[in-house]
ZAMARGU-4260 file (C-alpha; in steps of 0.2 Angstrom, whole numbers, plus 5000, padded with zeros to 4 digits):
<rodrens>
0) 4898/5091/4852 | 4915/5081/4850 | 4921/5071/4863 | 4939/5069/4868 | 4947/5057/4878
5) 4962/5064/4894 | 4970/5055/4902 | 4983/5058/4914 | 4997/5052/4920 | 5007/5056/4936
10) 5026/5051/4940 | 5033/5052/4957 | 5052/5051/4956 | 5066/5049/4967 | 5075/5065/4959
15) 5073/5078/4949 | 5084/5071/4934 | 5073/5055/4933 | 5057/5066/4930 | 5067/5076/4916
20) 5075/5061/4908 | 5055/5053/4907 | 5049/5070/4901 | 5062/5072/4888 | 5058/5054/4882
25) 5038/5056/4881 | 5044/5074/4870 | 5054/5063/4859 | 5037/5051/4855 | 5030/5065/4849
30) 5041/5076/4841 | 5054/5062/4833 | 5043/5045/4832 | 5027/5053/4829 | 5019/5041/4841
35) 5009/5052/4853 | 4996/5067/4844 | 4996/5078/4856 | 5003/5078/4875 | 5004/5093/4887
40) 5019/5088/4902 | 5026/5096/4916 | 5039/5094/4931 | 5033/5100/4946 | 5047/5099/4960
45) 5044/5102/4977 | 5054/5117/4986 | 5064/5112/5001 | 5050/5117/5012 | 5039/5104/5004
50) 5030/5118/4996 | 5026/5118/4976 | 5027/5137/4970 | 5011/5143/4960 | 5011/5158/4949
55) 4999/5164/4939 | 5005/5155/4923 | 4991/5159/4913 | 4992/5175/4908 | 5012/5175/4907
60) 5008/5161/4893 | 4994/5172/4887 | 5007/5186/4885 | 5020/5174/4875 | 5008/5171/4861
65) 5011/5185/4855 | 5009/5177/4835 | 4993/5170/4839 | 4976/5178/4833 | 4966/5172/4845
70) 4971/5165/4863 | 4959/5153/4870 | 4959/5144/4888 | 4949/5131/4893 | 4950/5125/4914
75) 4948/5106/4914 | 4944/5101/4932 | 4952/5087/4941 | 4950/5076/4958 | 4967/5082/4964
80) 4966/5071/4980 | 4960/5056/4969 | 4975/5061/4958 | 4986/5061/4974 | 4979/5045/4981
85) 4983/5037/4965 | 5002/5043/4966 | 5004/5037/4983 | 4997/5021/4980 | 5008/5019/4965
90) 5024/5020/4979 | 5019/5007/4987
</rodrens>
């Protein structure tokens, strides 16, 4: 079985336009310089109400592939309070 390494890194920003700037920067490593294989990003922004919005992104990504023979999904698990703590202790 191959082995892959992930890792993951999580940004808290002062404003939305810092976390796009960043994300359009680490886009430009991969798709300009070459420098990065493979990345996947997002910018997750919080409503007013502190809330994030979830939707069932899977399936509307699943129906945009409409060129693809096959469609496979995978769902990686993650420590999401670990991940939290480690973006809070980051702000300090």
């Amino acid at each position: 079985m191959a082995v892959d390494t992930f890792i993951a890194f999580v940004g808290v920003y002062d404003s939305a336009a810092d976390a796009d700037a960043d994300y359009q920067f680490i886009k430009d490593l991969h798709t300009k310089e070459g420098l990065i294989d493979a990345y996947d990003a997002a910018v997750v922004e919080h409503r007013p109400d502190g809330k994030v919005g979830v939707s069932d992104m899977g399936a509307k990504i699943e129906r945009a592939m409409k060129r693809a023979r096959k469609v496979e999904a995978r769902e990686l698990k993650a420590d999401t309070a670990e991940i939290e703590a480690d973006a809070k202790s980051a702000q300090a």
